[in-house]
C-alpha positions as CSV (number, residue, x, y, z in Angstrom):
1,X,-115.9,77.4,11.4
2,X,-113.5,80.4,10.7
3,X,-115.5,82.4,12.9
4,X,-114.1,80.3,16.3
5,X,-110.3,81.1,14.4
6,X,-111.6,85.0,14.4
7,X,-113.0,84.7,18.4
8,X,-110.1,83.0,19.2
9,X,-107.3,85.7,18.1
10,X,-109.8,88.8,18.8
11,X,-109.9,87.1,22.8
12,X,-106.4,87.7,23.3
13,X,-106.0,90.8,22.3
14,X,-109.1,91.9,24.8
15,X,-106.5,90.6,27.4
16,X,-103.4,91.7,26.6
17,X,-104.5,95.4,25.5
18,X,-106.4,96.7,28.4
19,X,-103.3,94.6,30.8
20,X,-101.1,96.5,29.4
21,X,-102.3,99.9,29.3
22,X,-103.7,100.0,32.5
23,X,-100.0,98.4,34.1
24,X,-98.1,100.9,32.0
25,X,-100.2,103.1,33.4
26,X,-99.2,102.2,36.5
27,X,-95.6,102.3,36.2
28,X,-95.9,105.7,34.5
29,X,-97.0,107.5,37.4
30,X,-95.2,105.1,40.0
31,X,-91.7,105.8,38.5
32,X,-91.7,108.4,36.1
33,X,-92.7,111.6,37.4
34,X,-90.6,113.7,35.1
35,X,-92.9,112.8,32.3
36,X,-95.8,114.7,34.5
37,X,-96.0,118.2,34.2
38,X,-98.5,118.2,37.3
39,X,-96.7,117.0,40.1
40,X,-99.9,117.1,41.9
41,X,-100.5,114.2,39.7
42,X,-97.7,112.0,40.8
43,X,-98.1,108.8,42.9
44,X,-95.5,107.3,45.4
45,X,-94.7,104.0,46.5
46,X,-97.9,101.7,45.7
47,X,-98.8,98.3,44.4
48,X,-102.8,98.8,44.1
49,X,-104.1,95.1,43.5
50,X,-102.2,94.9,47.7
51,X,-102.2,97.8,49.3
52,X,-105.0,100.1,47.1
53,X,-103.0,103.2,46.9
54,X,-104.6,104.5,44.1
55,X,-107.9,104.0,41.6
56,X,-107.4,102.6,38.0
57,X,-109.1,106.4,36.8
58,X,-106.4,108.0,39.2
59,X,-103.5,106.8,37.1
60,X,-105.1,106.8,33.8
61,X,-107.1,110.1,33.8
62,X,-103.9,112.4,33.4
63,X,-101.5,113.3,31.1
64,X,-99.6,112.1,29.7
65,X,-101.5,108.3,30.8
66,X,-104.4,109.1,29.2
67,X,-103.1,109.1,26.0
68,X,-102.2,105.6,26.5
69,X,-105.4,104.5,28.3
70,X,-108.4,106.4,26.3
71,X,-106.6,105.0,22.9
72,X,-106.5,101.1,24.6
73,X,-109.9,101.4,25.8
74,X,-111.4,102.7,22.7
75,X,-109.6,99.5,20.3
76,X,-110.8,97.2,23.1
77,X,-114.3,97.8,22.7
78,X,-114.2,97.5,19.1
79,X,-112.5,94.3,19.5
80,X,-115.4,93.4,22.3
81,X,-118.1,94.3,19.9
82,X,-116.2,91.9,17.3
83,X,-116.0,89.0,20.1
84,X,-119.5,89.2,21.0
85,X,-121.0,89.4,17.1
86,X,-118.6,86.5,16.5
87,X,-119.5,84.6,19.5
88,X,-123.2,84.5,18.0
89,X,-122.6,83.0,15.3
90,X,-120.7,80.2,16.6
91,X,-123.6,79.5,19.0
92,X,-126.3,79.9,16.1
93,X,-124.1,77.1,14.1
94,X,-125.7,74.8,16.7
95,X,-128.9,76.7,17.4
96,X,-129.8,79.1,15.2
97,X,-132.8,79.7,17.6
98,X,-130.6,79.9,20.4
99,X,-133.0,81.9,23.6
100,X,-130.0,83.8,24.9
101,X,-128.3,84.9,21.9
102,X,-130.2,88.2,22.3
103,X,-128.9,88.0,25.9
104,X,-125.7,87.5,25.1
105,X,-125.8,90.1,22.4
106,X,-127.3,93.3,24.4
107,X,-125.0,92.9,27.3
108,X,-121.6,92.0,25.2
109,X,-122.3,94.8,22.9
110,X,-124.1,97.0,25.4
111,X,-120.7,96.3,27.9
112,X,-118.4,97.7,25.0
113,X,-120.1,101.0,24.4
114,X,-120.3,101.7,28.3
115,X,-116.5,101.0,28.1
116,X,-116.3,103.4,25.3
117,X,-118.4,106.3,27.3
118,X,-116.7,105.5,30.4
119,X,-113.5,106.4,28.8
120,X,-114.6,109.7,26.7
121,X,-115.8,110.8,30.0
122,X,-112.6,109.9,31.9
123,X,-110.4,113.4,33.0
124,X,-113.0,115.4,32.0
125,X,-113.7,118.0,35.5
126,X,-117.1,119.0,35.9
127,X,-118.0,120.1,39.3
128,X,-121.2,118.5,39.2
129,X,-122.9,115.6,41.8
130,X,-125.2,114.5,38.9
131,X,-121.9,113.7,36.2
132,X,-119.9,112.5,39.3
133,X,-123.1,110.0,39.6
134,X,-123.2,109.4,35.8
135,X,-119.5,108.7,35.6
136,X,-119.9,106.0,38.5
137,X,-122.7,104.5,36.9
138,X,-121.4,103.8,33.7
139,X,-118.4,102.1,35.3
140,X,-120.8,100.0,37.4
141,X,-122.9,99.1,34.5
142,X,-120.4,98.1,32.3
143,X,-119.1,95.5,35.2
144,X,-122.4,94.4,35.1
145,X,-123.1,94.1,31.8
146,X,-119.8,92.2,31.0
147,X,-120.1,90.2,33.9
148,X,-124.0,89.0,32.7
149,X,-122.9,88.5,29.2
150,X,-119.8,86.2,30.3
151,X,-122.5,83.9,32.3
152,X,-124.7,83.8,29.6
153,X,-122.2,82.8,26.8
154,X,-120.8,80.4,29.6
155,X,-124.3,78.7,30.6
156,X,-124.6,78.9,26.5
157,X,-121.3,76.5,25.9
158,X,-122.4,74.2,28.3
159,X,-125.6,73.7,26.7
160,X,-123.3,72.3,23.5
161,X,-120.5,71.3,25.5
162,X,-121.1,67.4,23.9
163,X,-121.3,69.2,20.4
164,X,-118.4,71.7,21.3
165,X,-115.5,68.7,22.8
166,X,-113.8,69.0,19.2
167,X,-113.6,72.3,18.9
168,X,-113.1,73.3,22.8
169,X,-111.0,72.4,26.3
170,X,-113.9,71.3,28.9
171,X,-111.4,71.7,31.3
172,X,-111.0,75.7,30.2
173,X,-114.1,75.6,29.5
174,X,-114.7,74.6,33.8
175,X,-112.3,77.0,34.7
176,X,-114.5,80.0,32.9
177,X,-117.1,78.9,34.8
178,X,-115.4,79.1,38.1
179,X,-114.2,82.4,37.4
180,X,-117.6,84.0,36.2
181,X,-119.1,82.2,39.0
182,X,-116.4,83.7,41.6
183,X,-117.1,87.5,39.8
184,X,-120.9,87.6,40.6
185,X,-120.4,86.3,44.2
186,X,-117.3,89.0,44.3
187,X,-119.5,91.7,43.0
188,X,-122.7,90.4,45.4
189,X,-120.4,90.6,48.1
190,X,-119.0,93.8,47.6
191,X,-122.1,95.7,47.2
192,X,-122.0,97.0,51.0
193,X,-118.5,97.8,50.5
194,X,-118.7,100.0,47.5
195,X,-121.7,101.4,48.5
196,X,-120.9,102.9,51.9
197,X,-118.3,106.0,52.2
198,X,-114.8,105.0,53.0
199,X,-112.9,101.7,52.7
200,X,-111.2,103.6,50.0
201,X,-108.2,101.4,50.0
202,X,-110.0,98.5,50.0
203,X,-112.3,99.8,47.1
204,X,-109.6,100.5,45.3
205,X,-107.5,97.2,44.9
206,X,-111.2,95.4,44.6
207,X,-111.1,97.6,41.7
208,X,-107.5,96.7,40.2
209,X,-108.1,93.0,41.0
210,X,-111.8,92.5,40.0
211,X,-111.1,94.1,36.5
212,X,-108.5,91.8,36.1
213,X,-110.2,89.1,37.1
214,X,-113.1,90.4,33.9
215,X,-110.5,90.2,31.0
216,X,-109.0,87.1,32.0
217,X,-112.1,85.3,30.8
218,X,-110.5,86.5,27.8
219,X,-107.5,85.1,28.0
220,X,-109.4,81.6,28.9
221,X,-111.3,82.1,25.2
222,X,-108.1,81.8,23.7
223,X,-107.1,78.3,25.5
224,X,-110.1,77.2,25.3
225,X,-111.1,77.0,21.4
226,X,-108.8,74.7,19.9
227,X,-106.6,75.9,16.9
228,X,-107.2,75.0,13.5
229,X,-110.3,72.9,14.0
230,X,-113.3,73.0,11.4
């Protein structure tokens, strides 16, 4: 099946783009403040997935980061759209009546365009409660949504895991599910945290370490499918 080859190299590159622009971000406006022509925009002495010094948005929503992230973000949910198309046709090679395919479908493709908006939207000021609310929804409903797809696929592959052993790792294949399992009881968790005012510190290296935590299931796609295999 070429389309596990296609899946495999696309998953990667959803890792490894969105790491790096959101770390380069990071050491941008950490260490290189002549490059920002705001010095209102500058941040000092943090390492946000510890101490929560600053939001992902707060270092990627200026210039000149934003040129980095908007660009990243945009290619990533392309590529996420690709994953997701391509992930259902691998499962419909086994099933072409496969129940959660639409599941799997709506939430992967529906996580990628929240991605997309979330970044458009990113930097724009509007002094306005109801875009403030907007903005924070879409992030929250892209989490969700990528999260919910993730299970689904994962619950998916362990329907076929017997059919799946020459063409996948179980034992990747265990640790994805450990990981999607550990996000929804993360994000169930967290829900008074983020919810009430203040904690901001906290909130904020939940933030850096939760999203982190979402593209390495990425990352696990590409150990998991085997190379070469037909």
């Amino acid at each position: 099946m070429d389309k596990i080859e296609k899946v495999r190299s696309i998953s990667i590159w959803v890792f490894i783009i969105p790491f790096i622009a959101i770390n380069l971000c990071l050491i941008l406006i950490t260490h290189f403040h002549e490059l920002f022509p705001n010095k209102e925009h500058v941040i000092h002495n943090t390492i946000p997935y510890i101490d929560g010094g600053a939001s992902i948005s707060r270092t990627a929503r200026v210039f000149p980061t934003y040129l980095i992230f908007k660009p990243a973000m945009f290619f990533t949910s392309y590529l996420l759209v690709k994953y997701w198309i391509y992930s259902k046709d691998i499962i419909q090679y086994f099933n072409k009546n496969e129940k959660n395919i639409k599941y799997i479908l709506f939430f992967g493709v529906g996580s990628a365009v929240l991605l997309t908006l979330h970044s458009i939207f990113l930097g724009i000021k509007f002094d306005n409660d109801l875009y403030k609310l907007f903005r924070r929804v879409v992030m929250l409903c892209f989490i969700i949504f990528e999260v919910t797809a993730q299970a689904y696929l994962v619950m998916t592959y362990y329907r076929y895991k017997n059919d799946l052993l020459k063409f996948i790792s179980e034992k990747v294949l265990k640790v994805k599910f450990i990981l999607v399992s550990t996000l929804i009881i993360v994000a169930i968790i967290s829900i008074p945290i983020v919810s009430l005012p203040g904690n901001k510190s906290l909130k904020h290296a939940l933030e850096w370490d939760y999203f982190i935590g979402v593209i390495t299931f990425y990352l696990l796609t590409f150990f998991m499918w085997k190379k070469n295999k037909q």
